[in-house]
C-alpha positions in Angstrom: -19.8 -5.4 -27.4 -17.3 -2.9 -25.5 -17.0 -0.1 -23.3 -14.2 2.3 -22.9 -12.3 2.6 -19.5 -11.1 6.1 -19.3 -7.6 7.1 -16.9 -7.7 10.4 -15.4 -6.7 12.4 -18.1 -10.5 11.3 -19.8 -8.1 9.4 -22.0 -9.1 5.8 -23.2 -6.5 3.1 -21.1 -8.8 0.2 -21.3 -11.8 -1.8 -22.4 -14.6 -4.0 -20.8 -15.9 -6.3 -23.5 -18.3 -9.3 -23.6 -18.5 -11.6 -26.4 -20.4 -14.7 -27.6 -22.8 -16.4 -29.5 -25.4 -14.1 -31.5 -28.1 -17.1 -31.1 -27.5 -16.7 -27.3 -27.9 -13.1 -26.7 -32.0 -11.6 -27.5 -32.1 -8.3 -27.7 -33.0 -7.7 -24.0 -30.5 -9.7 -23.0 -27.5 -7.6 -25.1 -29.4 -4.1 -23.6 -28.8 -5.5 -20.3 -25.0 -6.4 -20.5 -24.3 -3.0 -22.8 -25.9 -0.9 -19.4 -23.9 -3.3 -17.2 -20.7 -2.8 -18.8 -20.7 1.2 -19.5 -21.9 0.9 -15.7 -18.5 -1.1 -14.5 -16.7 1.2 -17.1 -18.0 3.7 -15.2 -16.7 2.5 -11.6 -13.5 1.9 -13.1 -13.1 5.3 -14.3 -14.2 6.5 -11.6 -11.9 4.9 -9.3 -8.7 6.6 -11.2 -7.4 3.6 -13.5 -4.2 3.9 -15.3 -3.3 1.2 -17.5 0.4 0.5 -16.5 1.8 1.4 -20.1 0.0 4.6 -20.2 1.7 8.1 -20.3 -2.4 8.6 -18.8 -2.1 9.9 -15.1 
């Protein structure tokens, strides 16, 4: 699964992404780590991250 990382612009610079085993992950489990990631998305955003090859600023 992954979650954008927008820059300041609201343009996508980035991605958080978790990845592994299907076997490994129930359902509740991959529910969890969607709302944790779009949370640190979030955080990131909101802290004003520019990739450093973006035009984004």
């Amino acid at each position: 699964m992954a979650v954008p990382v927008t820059g300041r612009a609201g343009r996508v610079v980035a991605s958080l992404s978790l990845s592994g085993p299907s076997q490994r992950f129930p359902y509740e489990a991959v529910e969890r780590f969607a709302t944790e990631l779009a949370e640190g998305a979030r955080l990131i955003s909101g802290q004003g991250f520019s990739h450093p090859l973006s035009s984004d600023v």
